[in-house]
N, C-alpha and C positions, 0 to 999 in steps of 0.2 A: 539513810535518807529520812529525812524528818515527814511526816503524811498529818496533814489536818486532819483532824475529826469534826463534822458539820454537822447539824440539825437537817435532818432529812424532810421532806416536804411529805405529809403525809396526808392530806388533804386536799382539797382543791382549796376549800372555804377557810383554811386556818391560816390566819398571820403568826399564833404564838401559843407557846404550850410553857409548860413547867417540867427542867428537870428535876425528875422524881427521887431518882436516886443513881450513885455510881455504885458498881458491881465492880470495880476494879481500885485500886488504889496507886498516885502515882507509884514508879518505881518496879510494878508488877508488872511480869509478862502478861500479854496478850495473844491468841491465839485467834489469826481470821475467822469470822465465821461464830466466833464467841461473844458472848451476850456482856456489854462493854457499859452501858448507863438505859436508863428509862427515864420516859420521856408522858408525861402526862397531858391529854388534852382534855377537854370537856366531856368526853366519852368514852376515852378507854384508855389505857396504860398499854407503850410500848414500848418492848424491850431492841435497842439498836445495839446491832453487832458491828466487831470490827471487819474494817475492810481490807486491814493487814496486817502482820505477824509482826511484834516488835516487844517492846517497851515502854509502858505509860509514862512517857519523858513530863507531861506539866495536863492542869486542869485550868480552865478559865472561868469556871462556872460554879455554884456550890450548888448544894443539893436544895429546891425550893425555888431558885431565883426562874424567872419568867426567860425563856429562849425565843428564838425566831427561827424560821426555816432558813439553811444557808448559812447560820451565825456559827464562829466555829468555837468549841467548846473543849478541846483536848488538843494535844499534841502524841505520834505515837514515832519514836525512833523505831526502824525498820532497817533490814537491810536487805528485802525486796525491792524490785523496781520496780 
């Protein structure tokens, strides 16, 4: 089953951050709980894990480009439900 990957809202005040960098490359597994891209805002760099076990199937994002909360930024084949 295919699982979006989103920009998680980590503020109250933030409309938009910078992905900083991917930790995974497509193609590579993924492990829940594993530290999957970072995510840069005006204040601190954070690291977003995955929310499940699969296969980094596709990226939509490159490393640098400006993201939003909610935007989705990966693709992860899974065969969790």
């Amino acid at each position: 089953m295919k699982q979006d990957i989103v920009v998680p809202k980590l503020r109250t005040d933030e409309s938009k951050a910078v992905l900083a960098a991917w930790l995974k490359d497509v193609g590579e597994t993924v492990e829940a709980g594993e530290a999957l891209y970072e995510i840069e805002t005006d204040k601190v760099v954070n690291q977003i894990e995955a929310t499940k076990t699969g296969v980094l199937e596709a990226v939509f994002v490159e490393e640098g480009d400006d993201v939003a909360p909610g935007q989705r930024v990966a693709v992860i084949e899974s065969s969790e439900k």
